[in-house]
PAZAPA-4460 file (N, C-alpha, C; in steps of 0.05 Angstrom, whole numbers, plus 32768, in hexadecimal, padded with zeros to 4 digits):
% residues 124
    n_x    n_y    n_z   ca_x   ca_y   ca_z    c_x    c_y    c_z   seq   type   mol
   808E   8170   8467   8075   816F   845A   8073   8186   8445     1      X     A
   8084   819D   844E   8085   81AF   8440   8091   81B0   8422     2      X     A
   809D   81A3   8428   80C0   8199   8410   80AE   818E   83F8     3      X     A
   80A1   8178   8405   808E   816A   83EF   8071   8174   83D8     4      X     A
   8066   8184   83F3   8053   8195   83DE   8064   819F   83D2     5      X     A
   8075   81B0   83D5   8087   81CA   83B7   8089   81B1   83A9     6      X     A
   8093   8197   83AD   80A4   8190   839D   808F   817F   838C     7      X     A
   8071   8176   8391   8063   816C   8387   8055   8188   836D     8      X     A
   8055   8199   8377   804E   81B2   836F   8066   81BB   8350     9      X     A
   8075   81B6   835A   808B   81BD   8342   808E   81A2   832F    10      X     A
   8087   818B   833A   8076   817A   831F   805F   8179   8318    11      X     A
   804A   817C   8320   803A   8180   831F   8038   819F   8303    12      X     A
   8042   81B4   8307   804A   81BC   82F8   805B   81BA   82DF    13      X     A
   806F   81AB   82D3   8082   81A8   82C9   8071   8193   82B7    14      X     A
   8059   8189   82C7   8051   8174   82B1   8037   817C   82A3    15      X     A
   802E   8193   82B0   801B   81A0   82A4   802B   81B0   8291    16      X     A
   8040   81B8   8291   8051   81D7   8278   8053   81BC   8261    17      X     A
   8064   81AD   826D   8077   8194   8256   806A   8190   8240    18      X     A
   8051   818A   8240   803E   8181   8225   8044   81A3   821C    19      X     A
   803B   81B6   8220   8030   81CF   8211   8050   81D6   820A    20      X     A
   8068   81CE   8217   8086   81D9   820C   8089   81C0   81F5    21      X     A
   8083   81AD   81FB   8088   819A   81DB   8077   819C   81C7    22      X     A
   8063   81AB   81CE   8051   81B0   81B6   805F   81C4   819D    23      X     A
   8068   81E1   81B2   8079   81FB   81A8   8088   81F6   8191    24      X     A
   808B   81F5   8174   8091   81FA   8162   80A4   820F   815B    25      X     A
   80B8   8209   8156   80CF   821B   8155   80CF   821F   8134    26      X     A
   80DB   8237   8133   80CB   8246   8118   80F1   824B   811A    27      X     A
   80F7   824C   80F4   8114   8256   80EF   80FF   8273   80E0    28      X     A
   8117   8284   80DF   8114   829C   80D9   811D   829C   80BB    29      X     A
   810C   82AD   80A7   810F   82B1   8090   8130   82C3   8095    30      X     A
   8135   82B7   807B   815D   82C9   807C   8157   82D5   805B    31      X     A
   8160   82F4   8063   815D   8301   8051   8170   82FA   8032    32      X     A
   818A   82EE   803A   819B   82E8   8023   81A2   82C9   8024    33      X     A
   818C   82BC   8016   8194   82A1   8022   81A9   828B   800A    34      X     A
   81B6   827E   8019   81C9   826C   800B   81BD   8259   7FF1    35      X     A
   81CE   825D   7FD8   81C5   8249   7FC5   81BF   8231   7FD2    36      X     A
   81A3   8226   7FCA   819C   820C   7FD7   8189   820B   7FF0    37      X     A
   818A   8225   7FF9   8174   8228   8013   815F   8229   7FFE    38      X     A
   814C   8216   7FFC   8136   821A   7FF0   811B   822A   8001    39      X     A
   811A   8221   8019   8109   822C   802C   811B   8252   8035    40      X     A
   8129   8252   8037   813C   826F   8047   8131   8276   805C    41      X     A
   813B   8257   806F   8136   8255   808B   8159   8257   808E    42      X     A
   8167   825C   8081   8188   825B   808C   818F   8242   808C    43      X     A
   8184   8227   808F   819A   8218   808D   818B   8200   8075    44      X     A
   81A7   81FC   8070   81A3   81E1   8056   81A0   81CA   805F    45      X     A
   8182   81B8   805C   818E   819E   806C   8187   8187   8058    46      X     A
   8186   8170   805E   818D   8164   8048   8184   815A   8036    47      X     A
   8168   8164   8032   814F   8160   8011   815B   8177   8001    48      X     A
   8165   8190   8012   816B   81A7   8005   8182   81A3   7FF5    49      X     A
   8197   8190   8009   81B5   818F   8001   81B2   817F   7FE3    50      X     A
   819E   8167   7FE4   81A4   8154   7FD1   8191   8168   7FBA    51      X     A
   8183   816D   7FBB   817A   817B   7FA2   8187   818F   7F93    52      X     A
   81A1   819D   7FA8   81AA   81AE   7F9D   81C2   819C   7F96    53      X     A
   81D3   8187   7F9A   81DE   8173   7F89   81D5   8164   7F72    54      X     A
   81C4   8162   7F70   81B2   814E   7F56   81A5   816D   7F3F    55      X     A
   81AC   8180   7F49   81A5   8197   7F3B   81B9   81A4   7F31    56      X     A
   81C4   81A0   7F11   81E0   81AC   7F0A   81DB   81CA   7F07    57      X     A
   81D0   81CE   7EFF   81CE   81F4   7F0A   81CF   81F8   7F1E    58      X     A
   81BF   81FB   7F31   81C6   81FC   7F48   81EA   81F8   7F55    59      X     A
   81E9   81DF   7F51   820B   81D8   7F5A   821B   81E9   7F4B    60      X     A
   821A   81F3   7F2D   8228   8203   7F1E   8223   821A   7F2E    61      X     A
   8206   8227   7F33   8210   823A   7F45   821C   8243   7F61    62      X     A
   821D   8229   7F69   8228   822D   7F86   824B   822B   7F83    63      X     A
   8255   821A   7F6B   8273   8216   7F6A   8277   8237   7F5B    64      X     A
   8265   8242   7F4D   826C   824D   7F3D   8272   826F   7F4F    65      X     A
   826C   8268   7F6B   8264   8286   7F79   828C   8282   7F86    66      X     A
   828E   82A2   7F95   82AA   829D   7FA4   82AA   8293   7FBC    67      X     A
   82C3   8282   7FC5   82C5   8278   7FDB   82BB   827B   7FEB    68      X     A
   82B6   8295   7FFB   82B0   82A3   800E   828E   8292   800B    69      X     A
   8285   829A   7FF3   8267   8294   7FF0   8263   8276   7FF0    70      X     A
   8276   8266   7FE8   8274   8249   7FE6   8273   8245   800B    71      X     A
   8283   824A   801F   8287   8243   8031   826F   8249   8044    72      X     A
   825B   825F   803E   824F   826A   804C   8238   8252   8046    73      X     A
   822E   824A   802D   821D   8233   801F   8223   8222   803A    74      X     A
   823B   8214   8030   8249   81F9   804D   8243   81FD   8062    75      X     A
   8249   8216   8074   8244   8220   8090   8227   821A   8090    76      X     A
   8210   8222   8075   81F7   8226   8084   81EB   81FC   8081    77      X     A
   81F7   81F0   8078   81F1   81DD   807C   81EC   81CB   8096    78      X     A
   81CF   81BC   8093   81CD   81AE   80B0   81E6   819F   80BC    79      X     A
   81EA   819D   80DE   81FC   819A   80EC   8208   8181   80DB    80      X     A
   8202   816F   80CE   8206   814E   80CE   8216   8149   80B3    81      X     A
   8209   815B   80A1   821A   816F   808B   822F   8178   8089    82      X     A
   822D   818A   8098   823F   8195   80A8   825E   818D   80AC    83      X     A
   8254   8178   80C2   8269   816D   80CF   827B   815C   80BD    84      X     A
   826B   8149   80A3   8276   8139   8092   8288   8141   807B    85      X     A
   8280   815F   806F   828B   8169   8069   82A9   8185   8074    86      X     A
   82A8   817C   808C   82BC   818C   809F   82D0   8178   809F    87      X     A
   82C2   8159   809A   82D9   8145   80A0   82E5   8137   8084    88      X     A
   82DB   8147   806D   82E4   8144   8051   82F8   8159   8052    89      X     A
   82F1   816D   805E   82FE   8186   8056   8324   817C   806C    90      X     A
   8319   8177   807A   8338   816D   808C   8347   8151   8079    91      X     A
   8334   8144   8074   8343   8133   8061   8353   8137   8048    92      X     A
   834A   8153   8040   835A   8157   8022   8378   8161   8023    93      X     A
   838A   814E   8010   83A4   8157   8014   83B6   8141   8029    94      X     A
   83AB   8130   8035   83B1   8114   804C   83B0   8101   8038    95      X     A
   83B6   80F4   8044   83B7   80D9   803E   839F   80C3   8035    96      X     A
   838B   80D2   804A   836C   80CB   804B   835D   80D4   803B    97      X     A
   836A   80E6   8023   834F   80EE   8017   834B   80E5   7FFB    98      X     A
   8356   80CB   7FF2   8350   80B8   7FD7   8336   80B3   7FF4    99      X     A
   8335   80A6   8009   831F   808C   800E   830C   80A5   8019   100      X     A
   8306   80C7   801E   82F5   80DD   8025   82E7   80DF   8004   101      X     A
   82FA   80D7   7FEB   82F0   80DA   7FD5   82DB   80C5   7FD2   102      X     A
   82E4   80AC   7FD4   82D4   8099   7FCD   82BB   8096   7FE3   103      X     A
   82B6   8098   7FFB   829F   809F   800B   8292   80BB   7FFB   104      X     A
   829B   80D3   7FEF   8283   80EA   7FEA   8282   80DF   7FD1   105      X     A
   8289   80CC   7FBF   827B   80BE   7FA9   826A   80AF   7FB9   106      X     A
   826A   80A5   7FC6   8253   8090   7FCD   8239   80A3   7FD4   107      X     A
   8245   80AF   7FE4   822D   80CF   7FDC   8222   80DD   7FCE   108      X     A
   822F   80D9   7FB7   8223   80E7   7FA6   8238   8105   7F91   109      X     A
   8250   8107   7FA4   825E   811C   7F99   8273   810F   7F87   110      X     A
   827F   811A   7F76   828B   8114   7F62   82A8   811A   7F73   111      X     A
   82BE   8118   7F67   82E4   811B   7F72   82E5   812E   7F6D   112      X     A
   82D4   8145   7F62   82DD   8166   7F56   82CA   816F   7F6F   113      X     A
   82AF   8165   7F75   82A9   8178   7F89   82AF   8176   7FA3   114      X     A
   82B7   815D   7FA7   82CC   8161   7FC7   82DC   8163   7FC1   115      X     A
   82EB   8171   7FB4   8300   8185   7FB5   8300   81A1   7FAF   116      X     A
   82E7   81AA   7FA6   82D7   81C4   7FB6   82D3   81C9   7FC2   117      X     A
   82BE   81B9   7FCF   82B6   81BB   7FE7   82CA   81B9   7FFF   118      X     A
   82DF   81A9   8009   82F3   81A7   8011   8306   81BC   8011   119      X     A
   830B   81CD   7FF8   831B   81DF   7FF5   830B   81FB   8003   120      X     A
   82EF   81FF   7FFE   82DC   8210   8006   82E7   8215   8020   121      X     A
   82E6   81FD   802A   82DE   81F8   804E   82F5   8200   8058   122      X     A
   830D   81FA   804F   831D   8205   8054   8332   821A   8054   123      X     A
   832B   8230   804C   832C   8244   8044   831C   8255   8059   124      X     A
***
């Protein structure tokens, strides 16, 4: 009988917190030096940020135009999904696979000169 009060008690609780923990709003932190393209400089690029800063030739001129080190750091702060697609451009360059990695980041939107920036960036 015992077992069950705690254990009614520990839901009983858990469903009283649950609403007030999904409410909690998680806040990114202002970044003092933030990446071309962080428009907000919450640290990461996601992807209203990414496409604006593609459809924006300044911008893109300034992000190709910075050094590696700084191009890569741009890529790193990109959202995970980003991220990952461009991690798997960057393994494709120089294979076999990377005429059909070309023709998928055109369908995206990138031209054959910038996945091979970007690609070269990442890997490095």
């Amino acid at each position: 009988m015992m077992i069950s009060r705690s254990i009614i008690s520990v839901v009983v609780l858990l469903v009283a917190v649950s609403p007030a923990m999904a409410r909690k709003r998680v806040e990114r932190p202002i970044v003092d030096n933030p990446v071309v393209g962080d428009l907000n400089a919450d640290g990461v690029v996601d992807m209203d940020e990414a496409s604006a800063l593609m459809r924006n030739p300044g911008m893109k001129r300034d992000l190709f135009d910075q050094e590696i080190a700084e191009q890569k750091r741009f890529y790193l702060s990109l959202e995970k999904r980003i991220r990952l697609k461009l991690v798997k451009l960057s393994r494709a360059y120089g294979t076999v696979r990377w005429d059909l990695a070309v023709d998928m980041a055109r369908k995206k939107g990138l031209s054959a000169v910038d996945a091979e920036r970007i690609a070269l960036a990442l890997r490095n």
